[in-house]
N, CA, C and O atoms as CSV, one atom per row, in Angstrom:
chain,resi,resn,atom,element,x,y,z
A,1,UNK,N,N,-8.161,-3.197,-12.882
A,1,UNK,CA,C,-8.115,-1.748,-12.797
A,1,UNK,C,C,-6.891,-1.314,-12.000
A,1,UNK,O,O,-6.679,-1.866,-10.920
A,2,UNK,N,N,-6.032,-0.323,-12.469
A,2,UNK,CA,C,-4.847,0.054,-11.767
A,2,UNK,C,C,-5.097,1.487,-11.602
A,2,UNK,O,O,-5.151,2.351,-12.477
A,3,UNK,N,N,-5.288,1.634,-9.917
A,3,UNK,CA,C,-5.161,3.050,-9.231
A,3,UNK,C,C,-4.304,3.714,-8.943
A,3,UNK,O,O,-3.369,3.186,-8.342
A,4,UNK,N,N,-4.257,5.015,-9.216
A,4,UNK,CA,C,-2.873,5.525,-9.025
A,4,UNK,C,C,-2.851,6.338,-7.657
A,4,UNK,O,O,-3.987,6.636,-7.289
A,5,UNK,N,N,-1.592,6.867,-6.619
A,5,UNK,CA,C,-1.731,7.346,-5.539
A,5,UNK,C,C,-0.526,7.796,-6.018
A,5,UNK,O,O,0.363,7.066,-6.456
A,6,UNK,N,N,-0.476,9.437,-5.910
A,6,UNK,CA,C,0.599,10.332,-6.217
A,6,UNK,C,C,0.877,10.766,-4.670
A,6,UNK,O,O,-0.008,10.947,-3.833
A,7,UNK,N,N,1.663,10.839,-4.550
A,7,UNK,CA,C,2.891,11.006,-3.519
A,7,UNK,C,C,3.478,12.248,-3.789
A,7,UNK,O,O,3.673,12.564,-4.962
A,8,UNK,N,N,3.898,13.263,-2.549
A,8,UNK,CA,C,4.276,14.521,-2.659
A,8,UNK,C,C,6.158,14.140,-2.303
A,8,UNK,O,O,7.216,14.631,-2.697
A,9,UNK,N,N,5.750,12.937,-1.298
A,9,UNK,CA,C,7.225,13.232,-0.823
A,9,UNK,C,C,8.511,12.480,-1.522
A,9,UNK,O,O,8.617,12.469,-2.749
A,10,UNK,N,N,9.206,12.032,-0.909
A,10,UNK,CA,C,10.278,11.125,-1.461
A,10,UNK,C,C,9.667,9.636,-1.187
A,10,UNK,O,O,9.718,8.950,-2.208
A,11,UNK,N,N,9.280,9.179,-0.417
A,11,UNK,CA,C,8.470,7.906,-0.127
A,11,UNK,C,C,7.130,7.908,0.980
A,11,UNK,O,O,6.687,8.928,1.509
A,12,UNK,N,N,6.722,6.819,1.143
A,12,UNK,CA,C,5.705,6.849,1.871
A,12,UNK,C,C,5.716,5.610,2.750
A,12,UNK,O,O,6.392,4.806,2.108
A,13,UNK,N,N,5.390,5.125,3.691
A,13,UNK,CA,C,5.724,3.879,4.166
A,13,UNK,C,C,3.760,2.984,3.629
A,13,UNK,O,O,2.689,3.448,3.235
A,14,UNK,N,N,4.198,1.822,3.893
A,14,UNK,CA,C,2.774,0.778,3.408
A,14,UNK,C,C,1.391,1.085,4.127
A,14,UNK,O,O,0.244,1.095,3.680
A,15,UNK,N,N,1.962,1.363,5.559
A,15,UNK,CA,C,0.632,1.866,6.326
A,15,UNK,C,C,-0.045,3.158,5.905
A,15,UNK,O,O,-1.275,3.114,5.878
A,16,UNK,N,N,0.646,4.504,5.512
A,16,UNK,CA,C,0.505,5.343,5.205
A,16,UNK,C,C,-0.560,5.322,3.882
A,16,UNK,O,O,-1.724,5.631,3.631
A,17,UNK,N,N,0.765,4.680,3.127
A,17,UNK,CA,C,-0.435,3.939,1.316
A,17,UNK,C,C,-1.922,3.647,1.590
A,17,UNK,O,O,-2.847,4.259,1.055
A,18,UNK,N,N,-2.065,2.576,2.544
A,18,UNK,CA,C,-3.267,1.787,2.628
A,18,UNK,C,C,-4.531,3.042,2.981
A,18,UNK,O,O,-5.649,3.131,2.474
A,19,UNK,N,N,-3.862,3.962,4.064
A,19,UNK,CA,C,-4.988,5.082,4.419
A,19,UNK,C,C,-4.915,6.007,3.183
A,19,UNK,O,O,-6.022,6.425,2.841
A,20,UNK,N,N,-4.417,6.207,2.824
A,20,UNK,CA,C,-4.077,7.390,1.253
A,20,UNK,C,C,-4.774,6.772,0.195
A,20,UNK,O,O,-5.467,7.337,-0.651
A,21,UNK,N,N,-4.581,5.793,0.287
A,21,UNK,CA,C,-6.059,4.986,-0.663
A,21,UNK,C,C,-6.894,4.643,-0.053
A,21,UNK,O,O,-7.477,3.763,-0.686
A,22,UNK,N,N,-7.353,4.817,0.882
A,22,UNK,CA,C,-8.760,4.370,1.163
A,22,UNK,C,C,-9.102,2.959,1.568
A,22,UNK,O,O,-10.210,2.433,1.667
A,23,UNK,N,N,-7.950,2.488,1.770
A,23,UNK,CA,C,-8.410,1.027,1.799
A,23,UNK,C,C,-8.771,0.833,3.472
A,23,UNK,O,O,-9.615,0.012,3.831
A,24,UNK,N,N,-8.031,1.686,4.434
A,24,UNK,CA,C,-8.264,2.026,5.906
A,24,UNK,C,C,-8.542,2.866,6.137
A,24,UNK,O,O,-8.097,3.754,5.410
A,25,UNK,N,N,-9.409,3.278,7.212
A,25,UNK,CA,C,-10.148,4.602,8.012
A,25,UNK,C,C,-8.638,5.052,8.742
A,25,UNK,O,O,-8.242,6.168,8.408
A,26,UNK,N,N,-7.671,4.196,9.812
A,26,UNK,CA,C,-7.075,5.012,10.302
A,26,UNK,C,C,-5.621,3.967,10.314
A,26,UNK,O,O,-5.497,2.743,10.311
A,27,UNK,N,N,-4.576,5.163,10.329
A,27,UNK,CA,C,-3.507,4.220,10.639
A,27,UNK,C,C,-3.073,3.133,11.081
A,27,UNK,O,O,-2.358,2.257,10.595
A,28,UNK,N,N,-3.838,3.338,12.571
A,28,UNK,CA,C,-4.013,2.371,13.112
A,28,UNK,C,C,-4.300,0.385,13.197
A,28,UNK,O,O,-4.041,-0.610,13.874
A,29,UNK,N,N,-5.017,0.858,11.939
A,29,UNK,CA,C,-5.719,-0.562,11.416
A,29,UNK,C,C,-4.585,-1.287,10.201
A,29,UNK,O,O,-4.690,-2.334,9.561
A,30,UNK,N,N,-3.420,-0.159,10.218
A,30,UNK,CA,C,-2.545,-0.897,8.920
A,30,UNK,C,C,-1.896,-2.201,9.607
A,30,UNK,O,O,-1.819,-3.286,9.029
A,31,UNK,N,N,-1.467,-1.971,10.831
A,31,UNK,CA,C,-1.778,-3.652,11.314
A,31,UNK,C,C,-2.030,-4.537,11.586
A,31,UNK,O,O,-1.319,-5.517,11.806
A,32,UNK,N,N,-3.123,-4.411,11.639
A,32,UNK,CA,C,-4.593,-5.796,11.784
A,32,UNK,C,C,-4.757,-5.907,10.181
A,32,UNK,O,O,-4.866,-7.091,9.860
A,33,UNK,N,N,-4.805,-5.051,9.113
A,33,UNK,CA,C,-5.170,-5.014,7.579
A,33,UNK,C,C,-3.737,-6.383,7.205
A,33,UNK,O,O,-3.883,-7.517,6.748
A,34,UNK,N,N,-2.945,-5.940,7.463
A,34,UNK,CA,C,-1.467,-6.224,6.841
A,34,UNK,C,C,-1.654,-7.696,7.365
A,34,UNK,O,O,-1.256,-8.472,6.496
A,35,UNK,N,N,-2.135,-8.377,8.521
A,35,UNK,CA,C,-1.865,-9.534,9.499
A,35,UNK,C,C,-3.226,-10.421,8.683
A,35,UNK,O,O,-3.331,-11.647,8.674
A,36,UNK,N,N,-4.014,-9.622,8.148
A,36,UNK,CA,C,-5.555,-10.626,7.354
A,36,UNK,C,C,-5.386,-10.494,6.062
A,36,UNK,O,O,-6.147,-11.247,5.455
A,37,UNK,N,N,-4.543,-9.696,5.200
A,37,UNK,CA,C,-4.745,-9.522,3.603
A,37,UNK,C,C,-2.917,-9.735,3.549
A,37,UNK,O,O,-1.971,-9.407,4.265
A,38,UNK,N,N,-3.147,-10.608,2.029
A,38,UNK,CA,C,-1.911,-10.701,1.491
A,38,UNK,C,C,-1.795,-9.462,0.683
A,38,UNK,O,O,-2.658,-9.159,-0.140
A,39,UNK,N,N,-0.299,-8.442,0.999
A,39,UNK,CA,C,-0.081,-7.608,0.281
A,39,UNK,C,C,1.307,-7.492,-0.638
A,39,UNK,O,O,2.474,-7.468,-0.245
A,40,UNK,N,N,0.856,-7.437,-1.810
A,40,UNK,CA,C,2.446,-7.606,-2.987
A,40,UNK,C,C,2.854,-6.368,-3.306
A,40,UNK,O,O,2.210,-5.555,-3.969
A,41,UNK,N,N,4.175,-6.182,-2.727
A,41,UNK,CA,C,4.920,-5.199,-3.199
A,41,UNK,C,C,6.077,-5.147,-4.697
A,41,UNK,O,O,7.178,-5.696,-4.734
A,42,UNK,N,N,5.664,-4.620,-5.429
A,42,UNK,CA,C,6.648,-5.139,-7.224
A,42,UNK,C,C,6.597,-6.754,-6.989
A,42,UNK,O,O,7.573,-7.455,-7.255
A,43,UNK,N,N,5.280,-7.330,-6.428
A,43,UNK,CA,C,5.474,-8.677,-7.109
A,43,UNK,C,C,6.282,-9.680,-5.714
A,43,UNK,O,O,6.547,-10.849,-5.994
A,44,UNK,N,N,6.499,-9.362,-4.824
A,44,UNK,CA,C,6.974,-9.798,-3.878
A,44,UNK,C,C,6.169,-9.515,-2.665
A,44,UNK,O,O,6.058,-8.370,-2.227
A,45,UNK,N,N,5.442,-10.847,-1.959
A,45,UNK,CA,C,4.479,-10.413,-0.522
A,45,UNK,C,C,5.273,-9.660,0.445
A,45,UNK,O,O,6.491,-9.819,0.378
A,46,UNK,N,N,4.834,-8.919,1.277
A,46,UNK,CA,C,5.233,-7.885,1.823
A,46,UNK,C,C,4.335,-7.599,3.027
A,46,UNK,O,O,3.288,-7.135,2.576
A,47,UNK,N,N,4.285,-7.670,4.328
A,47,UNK,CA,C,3.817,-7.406,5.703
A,47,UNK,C,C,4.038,-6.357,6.836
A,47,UNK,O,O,3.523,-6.281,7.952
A,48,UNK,N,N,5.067,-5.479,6.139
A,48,UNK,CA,C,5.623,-4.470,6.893
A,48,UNK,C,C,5.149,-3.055,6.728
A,48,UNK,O,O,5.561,-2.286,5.859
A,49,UNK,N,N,4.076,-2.729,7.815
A,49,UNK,CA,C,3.780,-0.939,7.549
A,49,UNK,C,C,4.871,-0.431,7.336
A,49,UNK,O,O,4.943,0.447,6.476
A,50,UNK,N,N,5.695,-0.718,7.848
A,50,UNK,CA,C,6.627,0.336,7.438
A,50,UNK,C,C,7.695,0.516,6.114
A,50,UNK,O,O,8.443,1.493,6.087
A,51,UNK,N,N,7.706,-0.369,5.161
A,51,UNK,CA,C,7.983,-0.784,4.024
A,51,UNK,C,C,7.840,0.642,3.607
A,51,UNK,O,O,6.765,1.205,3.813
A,52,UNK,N,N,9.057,1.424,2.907
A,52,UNK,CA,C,8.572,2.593,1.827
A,52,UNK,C,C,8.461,2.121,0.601
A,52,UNK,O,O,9.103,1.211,0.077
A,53,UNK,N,N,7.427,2.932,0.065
A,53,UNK,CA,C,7.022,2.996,-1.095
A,53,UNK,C,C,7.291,3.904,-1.778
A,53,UNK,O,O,6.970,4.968,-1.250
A,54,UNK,N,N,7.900,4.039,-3.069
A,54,UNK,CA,C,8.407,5.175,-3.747
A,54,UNK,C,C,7.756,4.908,-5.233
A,54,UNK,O,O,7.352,3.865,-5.749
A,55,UNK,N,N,7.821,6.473,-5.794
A,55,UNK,CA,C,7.280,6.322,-6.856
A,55,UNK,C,C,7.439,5.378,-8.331
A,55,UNK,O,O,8.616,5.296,-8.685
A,56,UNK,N,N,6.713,4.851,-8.996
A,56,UNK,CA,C,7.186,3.957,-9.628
A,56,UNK,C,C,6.786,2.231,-8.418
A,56,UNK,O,O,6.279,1.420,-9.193
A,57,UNK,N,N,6.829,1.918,-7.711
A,57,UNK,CA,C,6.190,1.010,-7.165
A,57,UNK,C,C,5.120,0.826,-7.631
A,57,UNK,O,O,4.466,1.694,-8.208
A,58,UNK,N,N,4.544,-1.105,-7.339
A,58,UNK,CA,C,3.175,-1.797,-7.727
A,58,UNK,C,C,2.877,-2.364,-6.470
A,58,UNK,O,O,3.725,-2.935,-5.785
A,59,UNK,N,N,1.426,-2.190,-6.075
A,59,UNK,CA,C,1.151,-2.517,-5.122
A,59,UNK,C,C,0.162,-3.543,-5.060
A,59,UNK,O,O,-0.699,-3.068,-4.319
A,60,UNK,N,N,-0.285,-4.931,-5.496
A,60,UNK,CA,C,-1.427,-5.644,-5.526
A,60,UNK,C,C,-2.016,-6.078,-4.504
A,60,UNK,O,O,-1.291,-6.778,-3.797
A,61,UNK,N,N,-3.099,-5.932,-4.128
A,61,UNK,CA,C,-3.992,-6.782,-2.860
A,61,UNK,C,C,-5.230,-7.372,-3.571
A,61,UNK,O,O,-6.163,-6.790,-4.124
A,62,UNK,N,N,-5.028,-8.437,-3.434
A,62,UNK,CA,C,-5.832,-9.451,-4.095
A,62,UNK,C,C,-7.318,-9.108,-3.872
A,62,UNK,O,O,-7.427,-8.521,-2.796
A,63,UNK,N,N,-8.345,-9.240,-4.415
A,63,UNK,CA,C,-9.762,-8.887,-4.051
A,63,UNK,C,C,-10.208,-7.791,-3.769
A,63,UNK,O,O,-11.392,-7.639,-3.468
A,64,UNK,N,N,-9.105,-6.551,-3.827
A,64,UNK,CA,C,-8.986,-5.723,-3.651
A,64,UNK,C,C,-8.911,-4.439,-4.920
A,64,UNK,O,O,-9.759,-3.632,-5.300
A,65,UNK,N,N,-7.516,-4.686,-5.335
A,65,UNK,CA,C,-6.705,-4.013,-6.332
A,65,UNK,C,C,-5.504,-3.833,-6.796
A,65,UNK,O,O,-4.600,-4.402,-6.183
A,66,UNK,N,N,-5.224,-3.175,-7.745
A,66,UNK,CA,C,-3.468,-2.740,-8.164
A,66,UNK,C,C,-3.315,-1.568,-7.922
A,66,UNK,O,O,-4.223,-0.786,-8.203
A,67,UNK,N,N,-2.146,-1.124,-7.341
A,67,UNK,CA,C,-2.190,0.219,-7.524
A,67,UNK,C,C,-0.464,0.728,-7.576
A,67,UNK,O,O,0.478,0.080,-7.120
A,68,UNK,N,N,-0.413,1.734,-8.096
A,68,UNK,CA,C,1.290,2.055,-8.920
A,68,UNK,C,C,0.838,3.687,-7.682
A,68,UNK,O,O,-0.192,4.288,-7.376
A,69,UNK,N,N,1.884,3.760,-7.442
A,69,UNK,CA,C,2.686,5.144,-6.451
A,69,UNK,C,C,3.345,5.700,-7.531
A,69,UNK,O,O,4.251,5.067,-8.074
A,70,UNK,N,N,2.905,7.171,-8.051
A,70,UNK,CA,C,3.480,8.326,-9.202
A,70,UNK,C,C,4.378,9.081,-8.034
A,70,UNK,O,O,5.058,10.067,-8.319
């Protein structure tokens, strides 16, 4: 299943994503999330909240989901 998360701005950083989907209650936790789950950015693992994400990006977390940034 591929979820989509539309974005108002020009990008978003990874921590931001993870709470905008639901996958975290608070910002806060995008670094304890990021340090226990492998996260693929277009196909390449990726560990950095602060990583932007722009539209057109794929985001996979295994056991989790896919999800594309409009």
């Amino acid at each position: 299943m591929n979820n989509q998360i539309k974005i108002d701005t020009e990008y978003i950083t990874l921590g931001q994503f993870l709470k905008l989907a639901d996958i975290i209650q608070s910002g806060g936790m995008a670094k304890w999330f990021l340090s226990e789950h492998e996260v693929f950015v277009n196909g390449e693992l990726d560990q950095r909240r602060g990583r932007k994400l722009r539209a057109g990006d794929q985001i996979e977390i295994p056991s989790i989901g896919t999800f594309t940034v409009l």
